[in-house]
C-alpha positions in Angstrom: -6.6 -13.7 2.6 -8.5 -16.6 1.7 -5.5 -18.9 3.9 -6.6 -16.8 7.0 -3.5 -13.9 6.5 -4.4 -10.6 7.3 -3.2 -7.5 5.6 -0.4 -6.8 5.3 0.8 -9.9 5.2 -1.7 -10.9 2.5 -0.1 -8.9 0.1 3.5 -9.5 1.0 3.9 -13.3 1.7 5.0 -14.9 -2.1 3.9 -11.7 -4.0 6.5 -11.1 -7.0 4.4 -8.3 -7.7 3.7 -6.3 -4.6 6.2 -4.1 -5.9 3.7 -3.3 -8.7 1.5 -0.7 -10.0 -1.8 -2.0 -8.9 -2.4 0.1 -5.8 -1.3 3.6 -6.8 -3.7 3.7 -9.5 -6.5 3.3 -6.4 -4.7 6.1 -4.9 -7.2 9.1 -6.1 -10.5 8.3 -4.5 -8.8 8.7 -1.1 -7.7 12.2 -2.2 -11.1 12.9 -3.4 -12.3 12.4 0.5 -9.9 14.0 2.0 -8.9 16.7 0.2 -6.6 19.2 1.5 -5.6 16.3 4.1 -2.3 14.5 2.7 -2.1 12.8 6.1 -5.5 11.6 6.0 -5.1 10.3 2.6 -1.5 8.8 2.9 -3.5 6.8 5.6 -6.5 5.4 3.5 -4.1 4.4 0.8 -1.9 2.6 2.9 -4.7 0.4 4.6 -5.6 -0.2 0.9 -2.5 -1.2 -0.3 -1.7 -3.4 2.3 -4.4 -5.8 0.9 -2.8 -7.2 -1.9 0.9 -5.2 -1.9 2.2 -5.5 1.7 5.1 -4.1 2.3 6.2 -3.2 -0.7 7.1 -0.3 -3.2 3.6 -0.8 -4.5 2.4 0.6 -1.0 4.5 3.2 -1.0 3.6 4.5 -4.6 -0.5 4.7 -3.6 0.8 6.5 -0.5 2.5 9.0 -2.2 0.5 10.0 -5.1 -2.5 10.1 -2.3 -0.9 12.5 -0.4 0.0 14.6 -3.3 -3.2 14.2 -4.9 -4.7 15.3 -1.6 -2.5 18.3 -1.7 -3.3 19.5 -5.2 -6.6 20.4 -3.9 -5.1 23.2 -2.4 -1.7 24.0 -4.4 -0.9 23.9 -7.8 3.2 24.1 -7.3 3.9 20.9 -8.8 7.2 20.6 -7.2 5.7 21.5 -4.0 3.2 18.6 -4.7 5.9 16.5 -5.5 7.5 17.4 -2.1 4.7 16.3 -0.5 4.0 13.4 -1.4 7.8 12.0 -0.8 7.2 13.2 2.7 4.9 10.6 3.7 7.2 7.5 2.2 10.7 6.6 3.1 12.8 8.4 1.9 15.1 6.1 0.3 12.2 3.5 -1.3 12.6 3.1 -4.4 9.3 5.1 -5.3 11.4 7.9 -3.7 14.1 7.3 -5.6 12.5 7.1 -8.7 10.7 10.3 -8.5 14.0 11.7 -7.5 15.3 10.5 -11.1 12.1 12.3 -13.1 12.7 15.7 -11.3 16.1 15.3 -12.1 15.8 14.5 -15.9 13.6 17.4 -16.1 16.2 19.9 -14.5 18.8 18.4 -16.5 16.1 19.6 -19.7 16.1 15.9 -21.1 13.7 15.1 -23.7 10.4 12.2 -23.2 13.2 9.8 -25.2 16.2 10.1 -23.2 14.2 10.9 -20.1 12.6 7.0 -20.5 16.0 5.4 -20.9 17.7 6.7 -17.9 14.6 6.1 -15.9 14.7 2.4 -17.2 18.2 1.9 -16.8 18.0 2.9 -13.2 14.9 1.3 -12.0 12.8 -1.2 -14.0 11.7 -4.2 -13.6 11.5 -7.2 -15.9 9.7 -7.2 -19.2 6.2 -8.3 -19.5 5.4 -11.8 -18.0 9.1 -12.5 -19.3 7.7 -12.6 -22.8 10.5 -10.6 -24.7 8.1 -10.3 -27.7 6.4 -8.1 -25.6 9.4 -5.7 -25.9 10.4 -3.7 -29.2 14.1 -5.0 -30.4 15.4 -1.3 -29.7 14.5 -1.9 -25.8 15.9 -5.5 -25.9 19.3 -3.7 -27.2 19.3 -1.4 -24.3 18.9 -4.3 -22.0 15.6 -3.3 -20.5 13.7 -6.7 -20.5 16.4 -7.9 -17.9 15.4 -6.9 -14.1 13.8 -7.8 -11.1 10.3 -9.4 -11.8 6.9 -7.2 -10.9 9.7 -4.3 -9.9 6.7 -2.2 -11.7 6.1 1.0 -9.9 9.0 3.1 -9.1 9.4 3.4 -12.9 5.8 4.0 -13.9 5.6 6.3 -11.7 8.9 8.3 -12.3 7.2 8.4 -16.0 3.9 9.9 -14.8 6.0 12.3 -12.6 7.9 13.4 -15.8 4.9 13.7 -17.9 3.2 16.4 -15.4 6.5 18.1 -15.0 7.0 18.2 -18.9 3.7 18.8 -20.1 2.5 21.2 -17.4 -0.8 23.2 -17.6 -0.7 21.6 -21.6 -3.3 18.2 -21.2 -2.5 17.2 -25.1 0.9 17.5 -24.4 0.9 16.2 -21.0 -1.4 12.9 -21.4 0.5 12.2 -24.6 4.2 12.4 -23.3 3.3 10.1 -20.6 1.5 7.5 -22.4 4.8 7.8 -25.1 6.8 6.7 -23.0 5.5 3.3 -22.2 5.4 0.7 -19.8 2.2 0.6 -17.6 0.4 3.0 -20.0 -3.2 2.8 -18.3 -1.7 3.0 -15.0 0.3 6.1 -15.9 -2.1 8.3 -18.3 -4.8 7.9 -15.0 -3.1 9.0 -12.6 -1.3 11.5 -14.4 -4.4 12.8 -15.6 -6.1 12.5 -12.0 -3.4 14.9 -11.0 -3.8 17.6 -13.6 -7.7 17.4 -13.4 -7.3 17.9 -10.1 -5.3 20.9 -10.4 -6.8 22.2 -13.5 -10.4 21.3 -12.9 -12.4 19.8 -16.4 -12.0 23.2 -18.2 -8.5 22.7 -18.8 -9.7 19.7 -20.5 -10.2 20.0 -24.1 -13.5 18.9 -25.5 -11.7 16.4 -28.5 -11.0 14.3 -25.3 -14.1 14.3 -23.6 -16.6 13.7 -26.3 -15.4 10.0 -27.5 -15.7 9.0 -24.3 -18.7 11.1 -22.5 -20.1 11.0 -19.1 -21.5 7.8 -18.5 -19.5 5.1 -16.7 -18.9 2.1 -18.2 -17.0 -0.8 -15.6 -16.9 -4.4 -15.1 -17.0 -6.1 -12.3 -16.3 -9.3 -10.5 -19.8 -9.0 -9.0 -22.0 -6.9 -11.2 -25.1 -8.4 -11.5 -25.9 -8.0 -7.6 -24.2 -4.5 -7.6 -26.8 -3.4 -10.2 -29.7 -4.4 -8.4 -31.2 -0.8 -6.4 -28.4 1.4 -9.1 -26.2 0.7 -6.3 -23.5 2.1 -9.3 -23.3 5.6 -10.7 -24.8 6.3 -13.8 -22.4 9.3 -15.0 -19.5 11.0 -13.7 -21.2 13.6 -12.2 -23.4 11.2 -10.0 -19.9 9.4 -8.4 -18.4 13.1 -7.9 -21.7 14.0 -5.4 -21.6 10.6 -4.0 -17.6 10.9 -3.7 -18.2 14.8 -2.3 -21.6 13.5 0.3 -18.4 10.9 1.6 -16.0 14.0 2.2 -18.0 16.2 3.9 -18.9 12.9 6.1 -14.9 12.7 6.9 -14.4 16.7 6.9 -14.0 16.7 11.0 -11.5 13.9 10.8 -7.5 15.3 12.2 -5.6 15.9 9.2 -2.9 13.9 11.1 0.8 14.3 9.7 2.7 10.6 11.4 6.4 10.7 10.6 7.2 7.6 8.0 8.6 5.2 10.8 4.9 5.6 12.5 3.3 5.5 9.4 4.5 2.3 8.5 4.9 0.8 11.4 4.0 -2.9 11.8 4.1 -3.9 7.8 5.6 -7.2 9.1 2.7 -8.2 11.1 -0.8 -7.5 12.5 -2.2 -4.3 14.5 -5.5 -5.3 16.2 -6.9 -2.3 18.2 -9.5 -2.9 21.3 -11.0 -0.4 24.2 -7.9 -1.5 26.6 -5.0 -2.3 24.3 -3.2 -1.9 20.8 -1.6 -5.2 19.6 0.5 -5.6 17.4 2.3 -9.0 16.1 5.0 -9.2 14.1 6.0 -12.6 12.4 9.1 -11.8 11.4 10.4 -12.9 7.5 7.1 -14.8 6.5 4.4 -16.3 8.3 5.4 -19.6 7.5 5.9 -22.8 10.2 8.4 -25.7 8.9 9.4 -29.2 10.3 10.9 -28.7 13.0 12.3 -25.1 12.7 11.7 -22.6 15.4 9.1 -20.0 14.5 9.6 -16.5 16.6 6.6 -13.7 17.2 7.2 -10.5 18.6 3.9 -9.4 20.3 3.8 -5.6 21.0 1.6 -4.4 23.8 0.7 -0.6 23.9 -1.5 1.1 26.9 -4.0 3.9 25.3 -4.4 5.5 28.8 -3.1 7.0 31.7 -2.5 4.2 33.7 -0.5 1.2 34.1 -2.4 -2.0 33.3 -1.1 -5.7 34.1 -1.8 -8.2 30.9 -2.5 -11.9 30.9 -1.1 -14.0 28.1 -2.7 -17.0 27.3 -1.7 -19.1 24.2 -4.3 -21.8 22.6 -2.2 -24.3 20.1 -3.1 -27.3 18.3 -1.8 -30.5 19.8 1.5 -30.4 17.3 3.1 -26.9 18.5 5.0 -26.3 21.3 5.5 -22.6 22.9 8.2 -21.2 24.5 8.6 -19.9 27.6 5.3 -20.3 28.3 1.8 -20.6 27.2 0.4 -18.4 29.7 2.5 -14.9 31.0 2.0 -12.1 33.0 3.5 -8.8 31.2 3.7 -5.0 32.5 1.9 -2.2 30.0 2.9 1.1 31.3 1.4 4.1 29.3 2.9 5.7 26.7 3.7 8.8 29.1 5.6 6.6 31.8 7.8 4.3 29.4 8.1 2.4 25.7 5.3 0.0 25.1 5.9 -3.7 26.3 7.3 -6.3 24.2 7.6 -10.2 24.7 8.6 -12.8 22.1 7.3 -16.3 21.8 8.7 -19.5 19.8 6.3 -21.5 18.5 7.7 -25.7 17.2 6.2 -28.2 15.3 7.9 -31.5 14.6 6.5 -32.2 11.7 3.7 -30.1 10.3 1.2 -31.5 8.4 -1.6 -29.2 7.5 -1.8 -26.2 4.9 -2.7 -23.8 7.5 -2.0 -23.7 11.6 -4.1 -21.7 13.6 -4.2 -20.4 16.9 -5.1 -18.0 19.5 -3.6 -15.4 21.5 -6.1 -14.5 24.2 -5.5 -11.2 26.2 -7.1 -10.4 29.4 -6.8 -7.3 32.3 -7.9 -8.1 35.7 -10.5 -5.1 36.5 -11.6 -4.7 33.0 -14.6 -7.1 31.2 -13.4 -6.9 28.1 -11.6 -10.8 26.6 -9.2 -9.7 23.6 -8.8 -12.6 21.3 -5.7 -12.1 18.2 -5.7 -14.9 15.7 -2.4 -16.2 14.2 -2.5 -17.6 11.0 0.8 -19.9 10.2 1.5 -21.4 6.6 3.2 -24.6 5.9 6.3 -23.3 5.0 7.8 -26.8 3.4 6.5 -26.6 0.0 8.6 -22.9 -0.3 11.8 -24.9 0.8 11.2 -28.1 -1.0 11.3 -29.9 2.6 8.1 -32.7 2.4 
């Protein structure tokens, strides 16, 4: 984000790990502000994931533990819950898959033990930072250190599925079973047991587990000197549950909006920049990155939000070393969604030689009758260092 990429394609372009845990253990607070609304949810995790996972499994795992945390507000069928959450993710991601796996080693009546090994042997990733003393010698035996690196969440959370399903209204026996079996333990026994306090409330909790830790909150933060000044941080639990319950009462009129998958996750290679007049969206393909003298291709997307038909102006502003094809300036057609599919025109940008980290430049959008100037910023990396071209 720091180069000038914008989600999503800060968290996909050379991320190993956008396929990792960190984004579904976010996944709860967007439940807790929309509860009862899995489409809602689905929605807030997946503008959060994008950040730093992109279009990866690691969005689609916040996705669907939002939605099913959202859910379990008003149902306590865990399947159900379970059923709800796939809804809102491809349905054959990995994530999806995964889950699939858990259900299935818990009709099947597997135990924690055998349950872990097929989950592992179907989808893990690599061991710890490749360390394999960071593996016990039974799992080197089995061949789990070997897989795809940062391939972290459709495992974790097939485990924290199978630790609900197996320890079911039991917390000792739930929280315990899913930490047992490993991998990204913290990630696992939080969500897990987000899920079952959700559905159980703090009374199914017993008191041996509460009272080590208590009720005050205890975090660390990047920035937590200014953060403190005003007590701008809950004090106690119960102080972030009223601010987290003022926020979803604020959000209570919001549609509860159920988008089929393709709609949901729409544009993950690219950009969506909304104004008054227009949705844009741009699309740069495999990576947003520019090389010596390779053609670089972007798909602009141009969608009407009312009734009538509106006539776009295209007008491209490059640094001296790109070239555009067809044209730097166009004229393109927007019909409404009601009259026809949204307009689409794709532009090659070349660069000889290219010299600078980061190119820049602007896609300025105007429609005659309307005041409004739409500017889009495209943000291209110096792709030569990835393909060892200097």
């Amino acid at each position: 984000m720091r180069s000038g990429l914008l989600p999503p394609l800060s968290g996909t372009y050379q991320n190993a790990y956008r396929r990792s845990c960190g984004a579904f253990i976010r996944s709860e607070i967007w439940a807790c502000i929309a509860p009862g609304q899995s489409g809602l949810a689905a929605q807030y995790a997946l503008q959060d994931a994008i950040r730093d996972h992109g279009h990866g499994e690691g969005t689609y795992g916040e996705a669907f533990c939002a939605a099913l945390e959202a859910a379990a507000f008003i149902n306590s069928d865990l399947r159900e819950l379970i059923e709800i959450g796939l809804s809102y993710i491809p349905a054959e991601c990995g994530i999806a898959r995964a889950v699939r796996c858990a259900v299935d080693c818990i009709d099947k009546k597997l135990d924690w033990r055998a349950a872990r090994d097929v989950i592992l042997e179907q989808h893990r990733g690599s061991t710890c930072l490749g360390d394999l003393k960071r593996t016990s010698l039974e799992d080197q035996a089995k061949g789990f250190p070997i897989g795809v690196q940062g391939y972290d969440a459709p495992s974790n959370i097939a485990i924290l599925v199978y630790g609900l399903l197996y320890g079911g209204d039991d917390f000792d026996r739930m929280i315990c079973t899913t930490v047992n079996m490993g991998e990204d333990t913290d990630c696992t026994a939080a969500t897990a047991g987000a899920i079952f306090g959700i559905i159980h409330g703090i009374s199914a909790i017993p008191e041996r587990w509460i009272k080590p830790i208590g009720h005050s909150i205890k975090t660390a933060c990047l920035n937590l000197g200014e953060l403190a000044l005003g007590q701008q941080l809950p004090q106690t639990i119960e102080e972030l549950s009223e601010r987290t319950e003022r926020m979803m009462q604020h959000l209570a009129s919001r549609p509860n909006s159920h988008r089929d998958t393709g709609e949901l996750y729409r544009g993950l290679t690219g950009n969506t920049f909304r104004f008054p007049f227009l949705t844009v969206d741009v699309d740069y393909g495999d990576d947003p990155g520019l090389r010596n003298g390779e053609p670089k291709t972007l798909r602009i997307t141009l969608r009407e939000p009312y009734k009538v038909q509106s006539n776009v102006s295209l007008h491209w502003y490059l640094p001296a070393e790109l070239t555009i094809q067809p044209a730097d300036t166009c004229l393109v057609q927007c019909l409404p969604a009601v009259l026809g599919p949204p307009a689409i025109v794709e532009f090659t940008l070349l660069a000889d030689r290219v010299d600078r980290a980061i190119v820049r430049a602007v896609l300025e959008l105007t429609v005659e009758g309307r005041p409004t100037v739409m500017t889009v910023p495209i943000t291209l990396l110096n792709g030569n260092a990835r393909t060892g071209v200097s």
